[in-house]
C-alpha positions in Angstrom: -15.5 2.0 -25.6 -17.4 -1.0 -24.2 -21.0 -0.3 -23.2 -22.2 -1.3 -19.7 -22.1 -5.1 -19.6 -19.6 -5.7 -22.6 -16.4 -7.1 -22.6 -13.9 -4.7 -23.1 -11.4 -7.1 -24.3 -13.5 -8.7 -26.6 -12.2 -7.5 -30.0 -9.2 -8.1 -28.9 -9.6 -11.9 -27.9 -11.0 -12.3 -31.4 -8.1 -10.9 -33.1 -6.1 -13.5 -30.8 -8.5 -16.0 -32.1 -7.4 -15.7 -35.6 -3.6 -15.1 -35.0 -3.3 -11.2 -35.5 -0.2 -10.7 -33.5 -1.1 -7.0 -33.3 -4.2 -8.2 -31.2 -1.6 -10.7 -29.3 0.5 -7.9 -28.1 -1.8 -5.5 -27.3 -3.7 -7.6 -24.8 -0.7 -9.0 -23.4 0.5 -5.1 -22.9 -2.9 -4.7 -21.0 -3.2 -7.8 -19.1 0.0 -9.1 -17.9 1.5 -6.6 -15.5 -2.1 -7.6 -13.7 -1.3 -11.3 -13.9 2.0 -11.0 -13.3 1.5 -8.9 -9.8 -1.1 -11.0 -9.0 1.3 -14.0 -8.8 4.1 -12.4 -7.0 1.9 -11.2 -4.5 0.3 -14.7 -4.0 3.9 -16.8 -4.6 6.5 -14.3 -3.7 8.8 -16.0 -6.3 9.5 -13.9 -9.6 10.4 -16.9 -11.3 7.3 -18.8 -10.8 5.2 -16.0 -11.2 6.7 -15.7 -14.6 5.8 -18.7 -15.0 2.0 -19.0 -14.2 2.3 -16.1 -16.1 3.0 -17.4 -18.7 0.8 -20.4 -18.6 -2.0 -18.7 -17.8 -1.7 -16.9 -21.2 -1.3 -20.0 -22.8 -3.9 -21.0 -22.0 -6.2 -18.1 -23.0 -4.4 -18.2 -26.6 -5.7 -21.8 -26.9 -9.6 -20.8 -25.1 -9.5 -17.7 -28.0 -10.6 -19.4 -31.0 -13.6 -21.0 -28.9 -14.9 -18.4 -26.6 -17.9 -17.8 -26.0 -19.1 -13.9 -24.9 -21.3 -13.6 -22.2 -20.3 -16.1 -19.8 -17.6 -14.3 -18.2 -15.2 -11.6 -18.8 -12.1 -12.2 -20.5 -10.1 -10.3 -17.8 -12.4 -12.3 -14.8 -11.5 -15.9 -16.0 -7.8 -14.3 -17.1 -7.7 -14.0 -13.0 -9.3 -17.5 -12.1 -7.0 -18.9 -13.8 -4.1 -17.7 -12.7 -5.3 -18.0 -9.2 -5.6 -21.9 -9.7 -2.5 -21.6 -10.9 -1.0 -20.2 -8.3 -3.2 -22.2 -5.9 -1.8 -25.8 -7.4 1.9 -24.2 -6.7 0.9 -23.6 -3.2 -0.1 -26.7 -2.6 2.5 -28.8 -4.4 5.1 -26.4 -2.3 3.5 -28.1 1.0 3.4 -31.6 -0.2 6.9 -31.4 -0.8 9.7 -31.1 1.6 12.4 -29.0 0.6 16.4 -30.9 1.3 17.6 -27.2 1.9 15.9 -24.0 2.6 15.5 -21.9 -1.3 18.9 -19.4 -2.0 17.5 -15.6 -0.7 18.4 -12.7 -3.1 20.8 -10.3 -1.9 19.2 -7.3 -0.9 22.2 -5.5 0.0 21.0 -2.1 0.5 23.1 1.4 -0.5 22.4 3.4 2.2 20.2 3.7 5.8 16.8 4.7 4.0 17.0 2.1 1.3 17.8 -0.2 4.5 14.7 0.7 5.7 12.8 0.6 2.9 13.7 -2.9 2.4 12.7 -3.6 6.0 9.4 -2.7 5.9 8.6 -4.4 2.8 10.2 -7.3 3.9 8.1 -7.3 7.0 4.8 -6.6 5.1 5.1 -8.9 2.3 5.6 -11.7 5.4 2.6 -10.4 7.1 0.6 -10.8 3.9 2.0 -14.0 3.2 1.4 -15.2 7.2 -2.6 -14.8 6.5 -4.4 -17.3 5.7 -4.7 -18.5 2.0 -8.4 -16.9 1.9 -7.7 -13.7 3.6 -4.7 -13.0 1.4 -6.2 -13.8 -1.6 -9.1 -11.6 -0.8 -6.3 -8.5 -0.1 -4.6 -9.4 -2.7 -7.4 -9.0 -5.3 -9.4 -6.5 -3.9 -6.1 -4.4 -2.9 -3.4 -5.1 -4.8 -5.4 -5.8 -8.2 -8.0 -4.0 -8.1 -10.9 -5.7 -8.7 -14.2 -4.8 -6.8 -15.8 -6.9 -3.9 -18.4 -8.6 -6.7 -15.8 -9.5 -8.7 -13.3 -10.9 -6.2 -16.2 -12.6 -4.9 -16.8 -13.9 -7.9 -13.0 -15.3 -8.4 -13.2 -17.0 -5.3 -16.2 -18.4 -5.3 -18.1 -16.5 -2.0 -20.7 -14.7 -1.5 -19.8 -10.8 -1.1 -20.7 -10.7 2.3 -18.1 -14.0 2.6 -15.6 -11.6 1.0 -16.1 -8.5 3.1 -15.2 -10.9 6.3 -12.4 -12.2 4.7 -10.9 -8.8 4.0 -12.1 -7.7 7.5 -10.3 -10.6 9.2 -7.4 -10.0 6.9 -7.1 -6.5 7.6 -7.1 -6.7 11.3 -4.1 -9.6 11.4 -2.3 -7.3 9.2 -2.9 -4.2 11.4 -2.0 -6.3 14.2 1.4 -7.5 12.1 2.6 -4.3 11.7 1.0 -2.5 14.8 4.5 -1.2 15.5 5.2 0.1 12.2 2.0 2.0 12.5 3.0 3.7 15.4 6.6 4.2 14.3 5.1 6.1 11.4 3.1 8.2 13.4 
């Protein structure tokens, strides 16, 4: 277990480093459901979350041989870059105009609860994606990934105190959002 301080994934990102495929799986098994929700919840597209996924990986399996302990955690920089990542596809979706809206999944639901279900994920997922790009990043790695208020700070490049207003703000649009669907459940 990894003292106070140390890198958990450290033995693992050297075994990367010298192509042990055992250490290759094992950290993919531990890191990329985290990666991978992180860029649905900030693209809402599986397919390009698969692939920021993936090239955020990529990445790490050519920074393996060369890094350096200390400086950050594995799992921390893992994040930033996956949130550039995920931050350049943001942007390049604005700059470019689309010739017709993107095909929507059929969501066809079997029955009046799975209806529902649908329904209010659907209209939480838009609330979330309705903030601004601060605020849900902020949710989204303090809620949805898990990572502590130093930490998310940390990705983002705030202060904490920055961070706590973010997730203030954001949590008060949201409540706002989906002020009936708090009351409904009530």
């Amino acid at each position: 277990m990894a003292s106070e301080g140390e890198d958990p994934d450290l033995a693992l990102l050297e075994g990367v480093g010298r192509g042990e495929q055992a250490a290759v799986r094992r950290l993919l098994d531990a890191r990329l459901p985290r990666i991978l929700a992180l860029a649905r919840r900030l693209l809402a597209d599986p397919d390009e979350a698969q692939d920021v996924a993936q090239e955020t990986f990529l990445r790490a399996w050519k920074q393996a041989p060369s890094w350096r302990p200390g400086q950050a955690r594995f799992d921390t920089w893992l994040h930033r870059v996956a949130l550039n990542l995920c931050r350049d596809r943001l942007r390049r979706r604005r700059e470019t105009a689309m010739a017709q809206p993107p095909e929507v999944a059929d969501l066809a639901p079997t029955g009046e609860g799975a209806l529902l279900g649908v329904q209010i994920g659907g209209r939480i997922e838009a609330a979330l994606a309705a903030l601004p790009e601060r605020q849900r990043e902020a949710i989204v790695l303090c809620h949805h990934q898990g990572l502590g208020n130093k930490e998310a700070a940390a990705l983002l490049g705030v202060s904490v105190e920055t961070l706590e207003s973010l997730l203030g703000r954001g949590r008060r649009a949201l409540r706002a959002a989906l002020a009936d669907l708090m009351e409904a459940v009530r």
